[in-house]
C-alpha positions in Angstrom: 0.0 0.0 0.0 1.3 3.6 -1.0 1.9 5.7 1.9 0.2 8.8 2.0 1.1 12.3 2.7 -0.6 15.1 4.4 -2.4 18.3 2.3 -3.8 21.4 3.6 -6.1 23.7 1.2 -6.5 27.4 1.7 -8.5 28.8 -0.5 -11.1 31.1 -0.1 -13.4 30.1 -3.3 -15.6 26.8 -2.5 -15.8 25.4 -5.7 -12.3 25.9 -6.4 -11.3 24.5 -2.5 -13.5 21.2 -3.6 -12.3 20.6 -7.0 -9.0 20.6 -5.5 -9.6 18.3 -2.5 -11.4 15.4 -4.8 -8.1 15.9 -6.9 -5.8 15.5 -4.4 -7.6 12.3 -2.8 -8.1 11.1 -5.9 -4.0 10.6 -6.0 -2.6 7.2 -4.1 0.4 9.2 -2.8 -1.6 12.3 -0.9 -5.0 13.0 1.0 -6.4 16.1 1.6 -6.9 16.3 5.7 -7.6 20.3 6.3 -9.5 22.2 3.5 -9.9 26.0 4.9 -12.1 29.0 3.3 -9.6 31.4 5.4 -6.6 31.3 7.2 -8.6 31.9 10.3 -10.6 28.6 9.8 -7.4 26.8 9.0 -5.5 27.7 12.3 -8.8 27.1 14.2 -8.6 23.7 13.1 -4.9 23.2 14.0 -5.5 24.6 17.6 -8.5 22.0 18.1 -6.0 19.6 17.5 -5.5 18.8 13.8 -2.3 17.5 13.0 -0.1 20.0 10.6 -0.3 18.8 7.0 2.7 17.8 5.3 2.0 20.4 2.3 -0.5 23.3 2.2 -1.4 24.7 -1.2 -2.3 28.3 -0.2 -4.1 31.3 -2.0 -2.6 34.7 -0.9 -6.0 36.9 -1.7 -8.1 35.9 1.1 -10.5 37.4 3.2 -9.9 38.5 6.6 -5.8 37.8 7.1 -3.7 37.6 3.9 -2.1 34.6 2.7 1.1 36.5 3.0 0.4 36.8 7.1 -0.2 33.1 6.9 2.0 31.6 5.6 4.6 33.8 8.7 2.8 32.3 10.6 2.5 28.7 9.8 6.3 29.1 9.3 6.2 29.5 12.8 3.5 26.8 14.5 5.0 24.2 12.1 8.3 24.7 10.7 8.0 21.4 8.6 5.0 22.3 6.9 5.9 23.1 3.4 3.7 25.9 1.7 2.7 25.8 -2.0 1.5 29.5 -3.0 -1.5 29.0 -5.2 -2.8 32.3 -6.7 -3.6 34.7 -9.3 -1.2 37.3 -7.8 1.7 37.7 -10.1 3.1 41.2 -9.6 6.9 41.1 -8.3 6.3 42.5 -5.1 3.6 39.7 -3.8 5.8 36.9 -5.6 8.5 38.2 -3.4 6.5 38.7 -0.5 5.4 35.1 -0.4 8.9 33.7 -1.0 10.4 35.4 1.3 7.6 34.6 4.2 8.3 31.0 3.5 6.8 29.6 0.2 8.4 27.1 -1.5 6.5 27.6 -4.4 4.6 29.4 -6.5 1.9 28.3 -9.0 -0.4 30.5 -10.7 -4.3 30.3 -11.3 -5.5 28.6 -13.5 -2.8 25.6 -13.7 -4.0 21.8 -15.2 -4.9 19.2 -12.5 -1.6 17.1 -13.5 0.7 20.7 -12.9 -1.0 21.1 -10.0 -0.5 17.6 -8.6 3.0 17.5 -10.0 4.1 20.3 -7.9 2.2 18.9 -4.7 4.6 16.2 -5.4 7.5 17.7 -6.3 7.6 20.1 -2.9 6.7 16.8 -1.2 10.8 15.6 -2.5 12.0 18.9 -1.8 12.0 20.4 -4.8 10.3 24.3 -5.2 8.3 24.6 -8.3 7.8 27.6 -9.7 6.0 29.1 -12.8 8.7 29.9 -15.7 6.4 33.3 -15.8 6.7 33.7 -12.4 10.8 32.4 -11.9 11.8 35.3 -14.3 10.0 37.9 -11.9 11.6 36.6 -8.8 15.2 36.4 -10.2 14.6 39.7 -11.8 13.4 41.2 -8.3 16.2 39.7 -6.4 18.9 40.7 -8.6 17.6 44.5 -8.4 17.3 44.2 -4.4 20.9 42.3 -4.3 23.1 43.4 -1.3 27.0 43.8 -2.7 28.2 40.3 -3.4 30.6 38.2 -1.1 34.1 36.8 -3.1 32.4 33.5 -4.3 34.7 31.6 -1.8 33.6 33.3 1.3 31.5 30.4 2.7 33.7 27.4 1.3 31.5 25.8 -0.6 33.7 22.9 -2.8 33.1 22.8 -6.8 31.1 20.0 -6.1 28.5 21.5 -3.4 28.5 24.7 -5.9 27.7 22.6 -8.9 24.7 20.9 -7.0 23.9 24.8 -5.8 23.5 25.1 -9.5 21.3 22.4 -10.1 19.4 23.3 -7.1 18.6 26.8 -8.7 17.5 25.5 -11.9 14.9 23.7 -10.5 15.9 20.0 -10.2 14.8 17.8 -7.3 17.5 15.4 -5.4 16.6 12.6 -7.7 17.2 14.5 -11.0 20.3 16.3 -9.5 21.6 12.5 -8.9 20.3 11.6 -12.2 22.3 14.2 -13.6 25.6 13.4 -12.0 25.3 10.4 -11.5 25.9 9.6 -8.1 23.2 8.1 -5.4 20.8 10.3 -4.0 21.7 10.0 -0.7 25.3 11.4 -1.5 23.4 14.4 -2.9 21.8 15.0 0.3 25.1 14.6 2.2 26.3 17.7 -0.5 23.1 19.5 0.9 23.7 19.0 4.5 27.5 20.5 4.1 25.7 23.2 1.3 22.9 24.3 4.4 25.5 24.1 6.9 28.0 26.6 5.4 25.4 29.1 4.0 23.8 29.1 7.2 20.3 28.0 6.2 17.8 25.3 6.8 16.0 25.1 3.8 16.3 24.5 -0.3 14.8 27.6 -0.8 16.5 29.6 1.4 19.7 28.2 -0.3 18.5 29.5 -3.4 17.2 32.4 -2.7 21.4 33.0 -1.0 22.9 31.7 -4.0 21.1 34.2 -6.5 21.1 37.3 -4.1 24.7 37.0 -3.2 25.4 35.7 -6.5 27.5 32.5 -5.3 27.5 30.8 -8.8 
């Protein structure tokens, strides 16, 4: 029997919120535990007891407190929650906004069920998908907020753990990054470990977000 992982839906139109449920229970991998009109109605259930979802696929225009304000906070209450940002926003300053409260990634509305369940999965291995569209916008913001740069060597990072930085900021999950080097996944996470360690973050996306920012590659 597959095992399952957790998904939380916030998302503030109903029809929208059910069609997305049935979608992901329809999948073997994944089941739809928490689905939320508000962010309000999502923490309520979590303080009477629900257990965080592995992933929560999260709209940012919602009534009462933003998605933005939600996603600080469930970076907070569950720090291994992953959050998928699922909107029709798309200016740079709400793409950054929601990347740099925590969001792994960042689809737009509408995207086909198999994208949409494709990502879920993908954030669920550790990847961050992001729209193309939307990638462009973010690199574009971060490069024009972009603090002096570091010498490339400041944090020590060996050719290897740089070139798997690389691969990391293209897009490519642990299993494609081993694909593509051809060594086992598990030495790719030992890379990641050392990568994490010596940029002083805990995440992939914080890691990329470093690497582009401080322009490491």
């Amino acid at each position: 029997m597959t095992e399952q992982f957790s998904v939380g839906l916030v998302e503030d139109h109903r029809v929208l919120r059910r069609t997305l449920a049935r979608l992901i229970d329809d999948q073997a991998d994944m089941r739809c535990t928490v689905e939320a009109g508000s962010c309000e109605e999502f923490f309520a259930a979590l303080d009477a007891g629900l257990a965080p979802p592995a992933i929560v696929l999260m709209d940012i225009g919602l009534p009462g407190m933003s998605g933005i304000e939600g996603l600080v906070r469930l970076a907070s209450l569950s720090p291994a929650t992953r959050s998928l940002v699922f909107t029709v926003h798309e200016d740079d300053q709400k793409v950054f906004d929601a990347i740099a409260s925590g969001a792994v990634g960042y689809l737009l509305k509408p995207s086909p069920p198999d994208e949409i369940v494709a990502a879920i999965r993908e954030v669920q291995q550790g990847a961050s998908p992001i729209n193309p569209y939307i990638a462009r916008k973010v690199l574009g913001r971060f490069n024009r907020l972009a603090p002096p740069a570091p010498p490339n060597d400041e944090y020590g990072l060996s050719p290897r753990e740089r070139e798997i930085l690389g691969l990391l900021v293209d897009g490519l999950t642990i299993r494609k990054i081993a694909d593509e080097l051809a060594i086992s996944h598990h030495t790719i996470d030992n890379h990641l470990r050392s990568v994490y360690r010596k940029l002083h973050v805990r995440s992939r996306s914080k890691a990329v977000v470093k690497a582009v920012t401080e322009d490491l590659l």
